[in-house]
PDB file with one MODEL, atoms N, CA, C and O in Angstrom:
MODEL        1
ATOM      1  N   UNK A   1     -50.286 -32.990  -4.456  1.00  0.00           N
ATOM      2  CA  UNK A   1     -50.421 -34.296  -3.863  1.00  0.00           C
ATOM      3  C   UNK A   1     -49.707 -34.300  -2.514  1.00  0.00           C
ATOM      4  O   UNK A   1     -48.479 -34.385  -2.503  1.00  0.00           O
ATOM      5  N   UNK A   2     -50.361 -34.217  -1.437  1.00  0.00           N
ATOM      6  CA  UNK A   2     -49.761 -34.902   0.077  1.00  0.00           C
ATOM      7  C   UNK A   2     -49.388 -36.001   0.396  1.00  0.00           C
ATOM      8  O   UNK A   2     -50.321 -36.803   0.348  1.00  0.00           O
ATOM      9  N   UNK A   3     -48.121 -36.587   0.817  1.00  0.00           N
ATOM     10  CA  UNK A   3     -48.365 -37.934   1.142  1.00  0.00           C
ATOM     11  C   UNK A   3     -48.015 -37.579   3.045  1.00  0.00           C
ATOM     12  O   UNK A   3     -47.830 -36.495   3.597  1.00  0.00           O
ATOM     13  N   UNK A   4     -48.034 -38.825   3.563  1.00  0.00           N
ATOM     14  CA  UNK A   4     -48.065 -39.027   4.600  1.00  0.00           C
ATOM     15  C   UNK A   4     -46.692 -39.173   5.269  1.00  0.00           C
ATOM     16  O   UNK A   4     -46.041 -40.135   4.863  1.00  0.00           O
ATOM     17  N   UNK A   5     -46.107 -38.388   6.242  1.00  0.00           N
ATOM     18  CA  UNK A   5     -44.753 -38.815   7.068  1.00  0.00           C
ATOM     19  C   UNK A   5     -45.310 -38.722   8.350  1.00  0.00           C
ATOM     20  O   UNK A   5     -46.117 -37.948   8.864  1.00  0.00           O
ATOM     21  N   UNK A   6     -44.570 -39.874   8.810  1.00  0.00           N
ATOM     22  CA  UNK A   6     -44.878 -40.075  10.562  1.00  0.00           C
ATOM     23  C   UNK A   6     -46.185 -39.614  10.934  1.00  0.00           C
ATOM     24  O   UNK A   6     -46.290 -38.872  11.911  1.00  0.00           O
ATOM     25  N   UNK A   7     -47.493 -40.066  10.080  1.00  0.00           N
ATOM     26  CA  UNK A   7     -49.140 -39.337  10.336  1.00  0.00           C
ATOM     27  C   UNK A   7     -48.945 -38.418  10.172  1.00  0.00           C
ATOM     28  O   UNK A   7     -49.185 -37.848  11.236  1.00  0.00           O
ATOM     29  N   UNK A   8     -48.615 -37.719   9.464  1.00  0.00           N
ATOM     30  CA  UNK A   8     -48.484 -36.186   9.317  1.00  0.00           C
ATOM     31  C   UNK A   8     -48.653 -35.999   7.739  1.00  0.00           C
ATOM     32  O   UNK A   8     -47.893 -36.691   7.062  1.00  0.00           O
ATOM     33  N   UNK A   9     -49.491 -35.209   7.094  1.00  0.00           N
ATOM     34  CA  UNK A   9     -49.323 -34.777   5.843  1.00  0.00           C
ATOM     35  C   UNK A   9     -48.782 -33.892   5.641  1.00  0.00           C
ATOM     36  O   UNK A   9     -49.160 -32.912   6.283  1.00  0.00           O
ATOM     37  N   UNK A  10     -47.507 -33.667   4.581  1.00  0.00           N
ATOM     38  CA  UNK A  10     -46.657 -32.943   3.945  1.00  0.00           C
ATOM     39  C   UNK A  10     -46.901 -31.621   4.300  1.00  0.00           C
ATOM     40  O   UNK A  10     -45.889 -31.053   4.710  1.00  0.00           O
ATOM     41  N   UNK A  11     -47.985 -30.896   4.274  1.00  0.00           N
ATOM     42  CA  UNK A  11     -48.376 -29.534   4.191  1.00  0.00           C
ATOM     43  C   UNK A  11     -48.323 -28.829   5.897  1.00  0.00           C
ATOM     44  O   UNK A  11     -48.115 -27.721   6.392  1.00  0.00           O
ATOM     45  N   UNK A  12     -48.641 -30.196   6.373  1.00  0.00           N
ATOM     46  CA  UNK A  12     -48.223 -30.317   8.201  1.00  0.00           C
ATOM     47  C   UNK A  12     -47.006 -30.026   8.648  1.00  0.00           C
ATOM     48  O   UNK A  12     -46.833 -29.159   9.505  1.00  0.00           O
ATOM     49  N   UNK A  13     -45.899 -30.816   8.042  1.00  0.00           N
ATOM     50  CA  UNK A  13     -44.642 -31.036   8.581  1.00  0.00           C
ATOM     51  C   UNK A  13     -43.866 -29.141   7.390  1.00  0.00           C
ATOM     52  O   UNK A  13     -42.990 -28.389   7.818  1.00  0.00           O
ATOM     53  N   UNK A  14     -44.243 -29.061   6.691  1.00  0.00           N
ATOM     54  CA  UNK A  14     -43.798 -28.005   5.778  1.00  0.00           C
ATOM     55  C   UNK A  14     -43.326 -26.249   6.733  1.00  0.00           C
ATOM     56  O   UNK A  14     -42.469 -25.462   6.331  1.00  0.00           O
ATOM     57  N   UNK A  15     -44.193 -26.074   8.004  1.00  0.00           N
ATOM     58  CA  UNK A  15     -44.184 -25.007   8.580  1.00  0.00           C
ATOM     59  C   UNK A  15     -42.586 -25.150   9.395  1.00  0.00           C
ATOM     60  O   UNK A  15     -41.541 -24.500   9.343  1.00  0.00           O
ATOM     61  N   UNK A  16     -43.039 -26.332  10.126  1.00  0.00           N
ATOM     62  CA  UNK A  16     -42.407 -27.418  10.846  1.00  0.00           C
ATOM     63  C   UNK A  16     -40.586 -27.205  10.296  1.00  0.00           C
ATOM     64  O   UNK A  16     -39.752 -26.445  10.787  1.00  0.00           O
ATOM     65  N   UNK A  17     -40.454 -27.989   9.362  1.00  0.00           N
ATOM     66  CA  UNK A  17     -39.512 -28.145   8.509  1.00  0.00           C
ATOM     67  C   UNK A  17     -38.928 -26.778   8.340  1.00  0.00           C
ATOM     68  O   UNK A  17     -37.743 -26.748   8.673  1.00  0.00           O
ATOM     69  N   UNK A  18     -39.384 -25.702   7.945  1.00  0.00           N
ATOM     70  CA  UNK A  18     -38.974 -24.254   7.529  1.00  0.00           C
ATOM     71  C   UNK A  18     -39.011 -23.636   8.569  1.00  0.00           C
ATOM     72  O   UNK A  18     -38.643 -22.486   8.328  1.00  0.00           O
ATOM     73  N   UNK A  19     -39.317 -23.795   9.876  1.00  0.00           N
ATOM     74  CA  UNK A  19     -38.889 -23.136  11.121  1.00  0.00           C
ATOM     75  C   UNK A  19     -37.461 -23.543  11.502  1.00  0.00           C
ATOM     76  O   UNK A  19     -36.570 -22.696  11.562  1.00  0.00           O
ATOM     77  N   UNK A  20     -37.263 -24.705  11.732  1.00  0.00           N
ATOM     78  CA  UNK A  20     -36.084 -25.233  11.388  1.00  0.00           C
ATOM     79  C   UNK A  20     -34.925 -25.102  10.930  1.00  0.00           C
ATOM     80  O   UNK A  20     -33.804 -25.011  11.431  1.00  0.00           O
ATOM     81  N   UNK A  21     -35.542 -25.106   9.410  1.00  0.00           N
ATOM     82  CA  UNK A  21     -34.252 -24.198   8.578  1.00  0.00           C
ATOM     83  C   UNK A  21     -33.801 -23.041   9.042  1.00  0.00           C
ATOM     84  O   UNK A  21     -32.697 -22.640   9.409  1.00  0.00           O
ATOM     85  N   UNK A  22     -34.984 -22.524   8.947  1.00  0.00           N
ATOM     86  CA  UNK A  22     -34.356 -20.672   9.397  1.00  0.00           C
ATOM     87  C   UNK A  22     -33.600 -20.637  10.143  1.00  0.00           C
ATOM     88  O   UNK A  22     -32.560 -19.995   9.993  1.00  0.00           O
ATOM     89  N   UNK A  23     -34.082 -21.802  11.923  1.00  0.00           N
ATOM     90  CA  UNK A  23     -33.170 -21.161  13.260  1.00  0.00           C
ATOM     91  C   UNK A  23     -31.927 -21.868  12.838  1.00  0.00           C
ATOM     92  O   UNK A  23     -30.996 -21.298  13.408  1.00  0.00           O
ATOM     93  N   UNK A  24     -31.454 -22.907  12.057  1.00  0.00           N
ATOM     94  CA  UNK A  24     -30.539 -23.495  11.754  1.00  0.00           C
ATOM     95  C   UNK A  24     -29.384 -22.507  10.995  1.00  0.00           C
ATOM     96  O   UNK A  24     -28.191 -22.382  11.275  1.00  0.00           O
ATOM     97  N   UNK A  25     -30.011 -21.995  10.161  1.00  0.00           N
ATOM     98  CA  UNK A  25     -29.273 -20.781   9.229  1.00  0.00           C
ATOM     99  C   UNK A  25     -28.985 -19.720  10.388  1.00  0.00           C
ATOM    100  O   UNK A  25     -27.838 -19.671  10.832  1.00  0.00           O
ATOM    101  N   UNK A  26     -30.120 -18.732  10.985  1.00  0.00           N
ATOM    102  CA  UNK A  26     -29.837 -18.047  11.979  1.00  0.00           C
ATOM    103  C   UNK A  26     -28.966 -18.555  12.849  1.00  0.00           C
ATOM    104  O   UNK A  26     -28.153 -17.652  13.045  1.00  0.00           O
ATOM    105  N   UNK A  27     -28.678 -19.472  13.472  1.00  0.00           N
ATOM    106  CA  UNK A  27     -27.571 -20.066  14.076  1.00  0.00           C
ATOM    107  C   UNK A  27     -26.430 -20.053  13.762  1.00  0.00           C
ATOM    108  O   UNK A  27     -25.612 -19.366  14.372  1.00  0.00           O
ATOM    109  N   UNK A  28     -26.053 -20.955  12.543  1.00  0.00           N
ATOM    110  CA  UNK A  28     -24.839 -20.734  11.881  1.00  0.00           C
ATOM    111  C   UNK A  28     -24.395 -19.293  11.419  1.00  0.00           C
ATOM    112  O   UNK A  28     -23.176 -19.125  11.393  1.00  0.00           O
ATOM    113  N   UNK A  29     -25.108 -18.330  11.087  1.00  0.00           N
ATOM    114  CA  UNK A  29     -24.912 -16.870  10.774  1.00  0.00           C
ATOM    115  C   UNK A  29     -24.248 -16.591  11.812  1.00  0.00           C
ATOM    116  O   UNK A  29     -23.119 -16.122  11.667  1.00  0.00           O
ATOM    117  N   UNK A  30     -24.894 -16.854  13.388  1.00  0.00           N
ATOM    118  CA  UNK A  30     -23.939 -15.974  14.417  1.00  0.00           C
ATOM    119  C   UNK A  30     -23.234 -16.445  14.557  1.00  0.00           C
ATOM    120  O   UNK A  30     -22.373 -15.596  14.786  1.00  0.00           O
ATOM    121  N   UNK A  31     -22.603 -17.779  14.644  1.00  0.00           N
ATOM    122  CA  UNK A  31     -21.487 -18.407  14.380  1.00  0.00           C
ATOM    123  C   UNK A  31     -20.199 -17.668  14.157  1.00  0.00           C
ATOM    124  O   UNK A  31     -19.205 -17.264  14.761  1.00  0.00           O
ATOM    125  N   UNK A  32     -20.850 -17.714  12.745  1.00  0.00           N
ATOM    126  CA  UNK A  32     -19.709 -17.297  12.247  1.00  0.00           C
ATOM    127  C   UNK A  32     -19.045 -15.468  12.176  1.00  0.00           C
ATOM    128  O   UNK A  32     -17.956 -14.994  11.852  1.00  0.00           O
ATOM    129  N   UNK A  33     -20.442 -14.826  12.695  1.00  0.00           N
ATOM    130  CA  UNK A  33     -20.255 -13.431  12.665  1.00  0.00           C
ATOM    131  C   UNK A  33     -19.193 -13.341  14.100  1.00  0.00           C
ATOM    132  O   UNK A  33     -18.367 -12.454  14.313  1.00  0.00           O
ATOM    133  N   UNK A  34     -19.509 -14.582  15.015  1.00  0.00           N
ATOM    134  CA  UNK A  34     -18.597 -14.532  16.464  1.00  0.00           C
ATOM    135  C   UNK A  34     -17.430 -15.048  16.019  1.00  0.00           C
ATOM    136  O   UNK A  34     -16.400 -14.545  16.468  1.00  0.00           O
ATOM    137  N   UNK A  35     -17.344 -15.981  15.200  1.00  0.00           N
ATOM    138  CA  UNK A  35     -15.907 -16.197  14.880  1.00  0.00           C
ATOM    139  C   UNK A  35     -15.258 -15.253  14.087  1.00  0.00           C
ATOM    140  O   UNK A  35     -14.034 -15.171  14.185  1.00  0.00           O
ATOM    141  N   UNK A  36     -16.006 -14.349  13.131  1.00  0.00           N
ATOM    142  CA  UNK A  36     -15.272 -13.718  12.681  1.00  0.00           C
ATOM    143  C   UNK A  36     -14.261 -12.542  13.392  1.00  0.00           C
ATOM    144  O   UNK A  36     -13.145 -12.126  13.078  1.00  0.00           O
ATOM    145  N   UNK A  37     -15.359 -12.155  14.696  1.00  0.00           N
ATOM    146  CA  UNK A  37     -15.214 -11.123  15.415  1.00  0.00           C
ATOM    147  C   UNK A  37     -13.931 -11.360  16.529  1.00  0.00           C
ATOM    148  O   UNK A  37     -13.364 -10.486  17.185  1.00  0.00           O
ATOM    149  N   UNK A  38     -13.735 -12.445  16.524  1.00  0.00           N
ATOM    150  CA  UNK A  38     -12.919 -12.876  17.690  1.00  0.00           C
ATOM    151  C   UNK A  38     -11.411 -13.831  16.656  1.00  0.00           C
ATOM    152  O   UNK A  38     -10.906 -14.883  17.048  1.00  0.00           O
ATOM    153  N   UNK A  39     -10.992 -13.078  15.343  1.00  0.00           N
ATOM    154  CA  UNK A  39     -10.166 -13.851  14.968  1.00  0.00           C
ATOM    155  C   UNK A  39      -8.616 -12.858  15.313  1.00  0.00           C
ATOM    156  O   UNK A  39      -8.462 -11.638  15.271  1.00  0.00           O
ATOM    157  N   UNK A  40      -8.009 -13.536  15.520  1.00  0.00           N
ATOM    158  CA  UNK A  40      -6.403 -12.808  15.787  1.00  0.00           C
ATOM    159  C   UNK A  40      -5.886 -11.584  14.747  1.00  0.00           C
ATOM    160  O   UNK A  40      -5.816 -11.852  13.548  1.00  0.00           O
ATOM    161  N   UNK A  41      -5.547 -10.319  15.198  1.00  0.00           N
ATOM    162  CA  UNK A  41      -5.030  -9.785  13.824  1.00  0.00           C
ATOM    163  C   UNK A  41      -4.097 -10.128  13.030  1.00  0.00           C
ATOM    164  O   UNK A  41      -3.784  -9.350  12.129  1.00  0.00           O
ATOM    165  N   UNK A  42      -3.292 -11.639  13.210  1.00  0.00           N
ATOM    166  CA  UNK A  42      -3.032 -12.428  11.942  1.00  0.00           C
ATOM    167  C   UNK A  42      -3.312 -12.453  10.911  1.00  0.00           C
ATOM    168  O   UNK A  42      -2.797 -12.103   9.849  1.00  0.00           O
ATOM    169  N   UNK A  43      -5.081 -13.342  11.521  1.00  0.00           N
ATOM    170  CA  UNK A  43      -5.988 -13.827  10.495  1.00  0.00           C
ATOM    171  C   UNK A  43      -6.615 -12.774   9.888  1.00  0.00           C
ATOM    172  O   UNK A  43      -7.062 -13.116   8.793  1.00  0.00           O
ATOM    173  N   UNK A  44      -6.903 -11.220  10.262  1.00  0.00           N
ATOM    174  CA  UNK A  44      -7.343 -10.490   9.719  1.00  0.00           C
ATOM    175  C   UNK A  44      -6.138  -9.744   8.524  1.00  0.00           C
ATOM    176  O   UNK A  44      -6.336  -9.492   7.336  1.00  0.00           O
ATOM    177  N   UNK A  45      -5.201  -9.579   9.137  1.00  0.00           N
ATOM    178  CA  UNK A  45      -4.064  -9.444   8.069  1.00  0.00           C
ATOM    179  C   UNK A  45      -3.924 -10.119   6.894  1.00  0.00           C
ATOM    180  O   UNK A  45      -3.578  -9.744   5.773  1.00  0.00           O
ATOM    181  N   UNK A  46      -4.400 -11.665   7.537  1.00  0.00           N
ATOM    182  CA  UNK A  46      -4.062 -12.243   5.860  1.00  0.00           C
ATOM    183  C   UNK A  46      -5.461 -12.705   5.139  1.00  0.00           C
ATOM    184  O   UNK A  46      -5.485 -13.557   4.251  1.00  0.00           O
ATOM    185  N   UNK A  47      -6.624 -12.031   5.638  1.00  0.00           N
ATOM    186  CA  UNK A  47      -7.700 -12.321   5.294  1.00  0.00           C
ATOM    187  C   UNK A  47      -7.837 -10.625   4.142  1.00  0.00           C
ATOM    188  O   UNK A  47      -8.421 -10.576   3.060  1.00  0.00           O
ATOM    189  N   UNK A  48      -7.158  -9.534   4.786  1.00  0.00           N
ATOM    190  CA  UNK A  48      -7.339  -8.859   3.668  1.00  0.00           C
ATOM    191  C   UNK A  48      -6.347  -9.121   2.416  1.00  0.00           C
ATOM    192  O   UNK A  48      -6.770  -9.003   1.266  1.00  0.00           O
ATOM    193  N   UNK A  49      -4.997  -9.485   2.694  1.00  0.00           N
ATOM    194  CA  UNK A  49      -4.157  -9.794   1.585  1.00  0.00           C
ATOM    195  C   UNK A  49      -4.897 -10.083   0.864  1.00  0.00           C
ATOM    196  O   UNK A  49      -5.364  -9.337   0.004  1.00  0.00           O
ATOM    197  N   UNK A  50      -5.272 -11.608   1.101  1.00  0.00           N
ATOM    198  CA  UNK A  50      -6.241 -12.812   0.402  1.00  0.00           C
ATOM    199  C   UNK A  50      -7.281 -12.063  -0.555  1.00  0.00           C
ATOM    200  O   UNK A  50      -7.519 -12.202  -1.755  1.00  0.00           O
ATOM    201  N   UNK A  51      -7.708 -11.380   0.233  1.00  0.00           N
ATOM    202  CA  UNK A  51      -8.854 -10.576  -0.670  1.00  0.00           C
ATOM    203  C   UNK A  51      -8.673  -9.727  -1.644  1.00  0.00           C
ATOM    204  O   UNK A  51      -9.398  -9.559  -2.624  1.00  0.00           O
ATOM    205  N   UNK A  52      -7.000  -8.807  -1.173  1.00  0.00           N
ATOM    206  CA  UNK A  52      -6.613  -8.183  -2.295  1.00  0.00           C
ATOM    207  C   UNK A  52      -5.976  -8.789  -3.542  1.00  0.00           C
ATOM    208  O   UNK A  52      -6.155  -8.330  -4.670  1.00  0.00           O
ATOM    209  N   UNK A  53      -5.034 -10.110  -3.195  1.00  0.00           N
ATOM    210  CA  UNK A  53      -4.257 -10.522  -4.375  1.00  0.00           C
ATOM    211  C   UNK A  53      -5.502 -11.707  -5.097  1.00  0.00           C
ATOM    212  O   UNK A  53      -5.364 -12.113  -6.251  1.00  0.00           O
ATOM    213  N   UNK A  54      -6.122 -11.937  -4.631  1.00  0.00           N
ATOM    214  CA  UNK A  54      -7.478 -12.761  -5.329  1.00  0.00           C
ATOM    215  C   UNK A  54      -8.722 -11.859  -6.082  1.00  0.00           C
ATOM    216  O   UNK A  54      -9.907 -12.192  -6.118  1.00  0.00           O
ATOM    217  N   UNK A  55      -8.207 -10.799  -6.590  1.00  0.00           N
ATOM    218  CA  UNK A  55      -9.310  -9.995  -7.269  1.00  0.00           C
ATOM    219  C   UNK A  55      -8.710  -9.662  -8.665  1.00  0.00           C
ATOM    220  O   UNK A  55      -7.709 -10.279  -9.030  1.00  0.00           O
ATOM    221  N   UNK A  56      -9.173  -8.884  -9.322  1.00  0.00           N
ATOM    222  CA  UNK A  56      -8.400  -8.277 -10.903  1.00  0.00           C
ATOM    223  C   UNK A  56      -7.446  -7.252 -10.733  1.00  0.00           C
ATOM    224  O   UNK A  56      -6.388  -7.056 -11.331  1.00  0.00           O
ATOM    225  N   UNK A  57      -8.239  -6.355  -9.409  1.00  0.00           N
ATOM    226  CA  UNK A  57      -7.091  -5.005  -9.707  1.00  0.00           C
ATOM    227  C   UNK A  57      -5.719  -5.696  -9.459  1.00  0.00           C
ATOM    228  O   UNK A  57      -4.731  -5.332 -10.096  1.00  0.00           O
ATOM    229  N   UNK A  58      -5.652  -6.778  -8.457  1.00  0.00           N
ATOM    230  CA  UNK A  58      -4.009  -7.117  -8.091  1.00  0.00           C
ATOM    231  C   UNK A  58      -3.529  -7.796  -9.687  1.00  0.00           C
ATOM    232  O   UNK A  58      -2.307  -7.724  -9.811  1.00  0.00           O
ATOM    233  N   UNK A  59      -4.119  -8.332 -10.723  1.00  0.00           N
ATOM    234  CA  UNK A  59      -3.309  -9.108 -11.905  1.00  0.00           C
ATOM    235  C   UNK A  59      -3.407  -7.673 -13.051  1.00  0.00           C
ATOM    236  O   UNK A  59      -2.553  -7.621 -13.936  1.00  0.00           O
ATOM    237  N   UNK A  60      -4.325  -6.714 -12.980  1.00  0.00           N
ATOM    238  CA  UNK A  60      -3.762  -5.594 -13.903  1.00  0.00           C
ATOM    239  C   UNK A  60      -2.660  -4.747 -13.131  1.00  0.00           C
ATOM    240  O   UNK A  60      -1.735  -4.119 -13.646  1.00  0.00           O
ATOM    241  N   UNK A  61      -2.865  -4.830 -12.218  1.00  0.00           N
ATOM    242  CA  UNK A  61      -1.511  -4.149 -11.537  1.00  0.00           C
ATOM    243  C   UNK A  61      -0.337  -4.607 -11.779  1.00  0.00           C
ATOM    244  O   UNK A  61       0.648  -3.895 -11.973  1.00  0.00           O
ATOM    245  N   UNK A  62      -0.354  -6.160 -11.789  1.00  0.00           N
ATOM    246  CA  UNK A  62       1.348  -6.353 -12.089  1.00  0.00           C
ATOM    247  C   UNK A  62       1.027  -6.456 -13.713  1.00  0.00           C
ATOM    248  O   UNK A  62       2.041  -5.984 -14.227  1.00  0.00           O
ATOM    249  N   UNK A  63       0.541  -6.660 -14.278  1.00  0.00           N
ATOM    250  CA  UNK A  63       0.638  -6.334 -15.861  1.00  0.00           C
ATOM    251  C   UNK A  63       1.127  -5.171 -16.024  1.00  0.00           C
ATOM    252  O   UNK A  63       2.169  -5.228 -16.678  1.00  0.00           O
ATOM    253  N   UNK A  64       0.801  -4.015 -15.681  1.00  0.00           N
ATOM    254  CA  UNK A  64       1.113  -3.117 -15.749  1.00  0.00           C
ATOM    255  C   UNK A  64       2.370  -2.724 -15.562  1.00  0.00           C
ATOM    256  O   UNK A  64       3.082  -2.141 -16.380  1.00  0.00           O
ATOM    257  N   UNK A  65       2.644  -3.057 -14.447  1.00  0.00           N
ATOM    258  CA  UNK A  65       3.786  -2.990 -13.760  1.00  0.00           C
ATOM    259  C   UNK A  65       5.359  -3.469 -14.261  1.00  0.00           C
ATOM    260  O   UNK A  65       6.425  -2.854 -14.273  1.00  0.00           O
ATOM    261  N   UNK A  66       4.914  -5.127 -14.744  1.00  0.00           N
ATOM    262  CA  UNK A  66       6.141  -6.053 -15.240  1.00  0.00           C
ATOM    263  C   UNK A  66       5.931  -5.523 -17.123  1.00  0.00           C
ATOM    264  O   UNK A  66       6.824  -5.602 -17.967  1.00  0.00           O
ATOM    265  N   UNK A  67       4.646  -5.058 -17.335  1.00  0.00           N
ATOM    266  CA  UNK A  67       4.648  -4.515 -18.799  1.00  0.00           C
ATOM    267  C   UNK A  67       4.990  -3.445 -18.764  1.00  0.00           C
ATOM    268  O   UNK A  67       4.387  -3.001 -19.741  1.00  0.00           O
ATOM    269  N   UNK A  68       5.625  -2.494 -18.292  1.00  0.00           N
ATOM    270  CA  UNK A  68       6.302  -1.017 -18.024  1.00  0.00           C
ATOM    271  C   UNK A  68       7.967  -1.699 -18.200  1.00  0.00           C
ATOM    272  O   UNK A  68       8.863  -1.480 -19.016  1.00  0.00           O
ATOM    273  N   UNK A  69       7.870  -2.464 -17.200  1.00  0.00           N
ATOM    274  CA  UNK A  69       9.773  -2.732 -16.638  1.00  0.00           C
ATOM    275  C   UNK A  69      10.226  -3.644 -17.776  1.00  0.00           C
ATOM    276  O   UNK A  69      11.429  -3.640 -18.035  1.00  0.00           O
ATOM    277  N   UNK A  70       9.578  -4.266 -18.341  1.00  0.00           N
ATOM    278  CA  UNK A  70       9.687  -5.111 -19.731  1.00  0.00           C
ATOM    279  C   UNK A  70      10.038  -4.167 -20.602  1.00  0.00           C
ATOM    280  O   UNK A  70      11.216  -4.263 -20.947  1.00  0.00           O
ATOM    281  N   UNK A  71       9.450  -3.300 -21.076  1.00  0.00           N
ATOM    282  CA  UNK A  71       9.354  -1.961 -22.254  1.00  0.00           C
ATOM    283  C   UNK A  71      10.633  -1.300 -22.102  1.00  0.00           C
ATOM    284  O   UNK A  71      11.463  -1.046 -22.975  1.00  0.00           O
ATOM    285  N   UNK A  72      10.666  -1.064 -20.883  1.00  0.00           N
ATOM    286  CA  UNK A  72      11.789   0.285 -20.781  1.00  0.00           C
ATOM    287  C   UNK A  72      13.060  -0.729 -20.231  1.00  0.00           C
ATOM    288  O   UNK A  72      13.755   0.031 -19.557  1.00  0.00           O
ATOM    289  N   UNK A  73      13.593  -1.885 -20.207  1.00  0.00           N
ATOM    290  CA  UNK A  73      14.428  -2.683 -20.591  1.00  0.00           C
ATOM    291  C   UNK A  73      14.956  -3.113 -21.534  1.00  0.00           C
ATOM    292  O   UNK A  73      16.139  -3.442 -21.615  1.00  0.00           O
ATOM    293  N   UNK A  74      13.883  -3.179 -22.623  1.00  0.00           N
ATOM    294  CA  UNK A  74      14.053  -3.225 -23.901  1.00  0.00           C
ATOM    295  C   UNK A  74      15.023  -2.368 -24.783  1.00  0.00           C
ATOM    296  O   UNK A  74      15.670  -2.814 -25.731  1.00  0.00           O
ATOM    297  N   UNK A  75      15.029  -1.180 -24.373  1.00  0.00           N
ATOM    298  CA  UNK A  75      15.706   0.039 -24.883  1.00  0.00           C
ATOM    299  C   UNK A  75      15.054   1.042 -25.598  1.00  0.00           C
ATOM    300  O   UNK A  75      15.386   2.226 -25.535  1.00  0.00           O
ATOM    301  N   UNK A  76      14.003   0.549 -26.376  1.00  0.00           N
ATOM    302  CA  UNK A  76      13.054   0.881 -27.090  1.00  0.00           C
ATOM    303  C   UNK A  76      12.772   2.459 -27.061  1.00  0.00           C
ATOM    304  O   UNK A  76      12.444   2.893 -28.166  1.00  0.00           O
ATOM    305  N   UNK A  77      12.823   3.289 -26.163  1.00  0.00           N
ATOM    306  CA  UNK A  77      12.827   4.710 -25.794  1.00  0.00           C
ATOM    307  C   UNK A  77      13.969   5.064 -25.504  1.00  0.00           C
ATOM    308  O   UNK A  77      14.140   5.899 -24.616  1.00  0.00           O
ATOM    309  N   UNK A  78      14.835   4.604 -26.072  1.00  0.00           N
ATOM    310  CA  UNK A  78      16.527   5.443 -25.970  1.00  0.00           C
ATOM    311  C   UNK A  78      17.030   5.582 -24.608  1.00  0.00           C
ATOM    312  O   UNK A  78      17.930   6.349 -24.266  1.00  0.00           O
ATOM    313  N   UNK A  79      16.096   4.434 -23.530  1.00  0.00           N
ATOM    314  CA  UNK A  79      16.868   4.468 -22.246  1.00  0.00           C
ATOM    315  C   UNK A  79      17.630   3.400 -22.280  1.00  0.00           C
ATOM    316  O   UNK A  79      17.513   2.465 -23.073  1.00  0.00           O
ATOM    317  N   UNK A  80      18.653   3.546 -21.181  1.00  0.00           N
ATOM    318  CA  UNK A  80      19.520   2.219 -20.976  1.00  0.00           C
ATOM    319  C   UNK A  80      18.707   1.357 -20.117  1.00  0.00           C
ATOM    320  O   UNK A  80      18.264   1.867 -19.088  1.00  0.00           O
ATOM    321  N   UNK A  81      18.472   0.282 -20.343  1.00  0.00           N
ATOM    322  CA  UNK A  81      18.183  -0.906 -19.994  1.00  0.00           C
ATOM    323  C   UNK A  81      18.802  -0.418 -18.521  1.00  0.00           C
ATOM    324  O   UNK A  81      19.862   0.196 -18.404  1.00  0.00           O
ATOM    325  N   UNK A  82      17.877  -0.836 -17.357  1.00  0.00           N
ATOM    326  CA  UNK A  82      18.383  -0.998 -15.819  1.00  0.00           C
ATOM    327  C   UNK A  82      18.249  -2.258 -15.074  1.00  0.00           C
ATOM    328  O   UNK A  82      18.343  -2.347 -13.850  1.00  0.00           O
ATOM    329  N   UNK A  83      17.992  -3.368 -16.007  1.00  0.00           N
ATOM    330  CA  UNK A  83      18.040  -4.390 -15.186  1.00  0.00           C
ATOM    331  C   UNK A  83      19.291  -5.500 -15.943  1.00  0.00           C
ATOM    332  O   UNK A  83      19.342  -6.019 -17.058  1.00  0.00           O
ATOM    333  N   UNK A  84      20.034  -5.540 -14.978  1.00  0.00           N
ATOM    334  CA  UNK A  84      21.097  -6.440 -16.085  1.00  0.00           C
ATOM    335  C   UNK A  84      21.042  -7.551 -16.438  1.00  0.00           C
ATOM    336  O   UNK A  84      21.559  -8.228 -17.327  1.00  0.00           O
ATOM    337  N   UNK A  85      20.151  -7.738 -15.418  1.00  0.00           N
ATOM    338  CA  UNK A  85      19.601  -9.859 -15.625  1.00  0.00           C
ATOM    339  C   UNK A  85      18.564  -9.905 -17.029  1.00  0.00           C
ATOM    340  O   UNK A  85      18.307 -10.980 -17.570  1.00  0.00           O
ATOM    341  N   UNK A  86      17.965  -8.481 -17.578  1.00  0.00           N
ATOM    342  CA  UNK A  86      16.916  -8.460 -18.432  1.00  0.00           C
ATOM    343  C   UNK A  86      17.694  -9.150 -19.997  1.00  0.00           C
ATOM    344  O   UNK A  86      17.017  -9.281 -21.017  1.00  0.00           O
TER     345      UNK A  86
ENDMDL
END
């Protein structure tokens, strides 16, 4: 079913409409590929942090890590405890 916008039937304005979109999207794409390109090595510094401590390997890593120093605090393997606050 077509209906009518501004004398125009739907199937009219549809090419119209989706040319549009695209250069709109294509637009914003370079945008942001120029902003990305032109950000301070600040922002790139803390744009990889970000990326590293916001994934899994960074939360099995400290599991690992604070579940090691936990264990062998414990005494549990006939070592002396090395943390005195533990």
């Amino acid at each position: 079913m077509n209906s009518k916008v501004n004398g125009k039937q739907d199937s009219d304005t549809a090419p119209d409409m989706a040319g549009i979109v695209n250069r709109n999207i294509k637009a914003l794409v370079a945008r942001r590929q120029k902003d990305e390109n032109n950000k301070p090595i600040e922002e790139r510094v803390a744009d990889s942090i970000t990326r590293f401590t916001g994934n899994m390997a960074f939360v099995y890593t400290h599991v690992v890590i604070f579940g090691v120093w936990i264990i062998l605090n414990l005494g549990w393997f006939g070592i002396k405890p090395f943390d005195p606050s533990f």
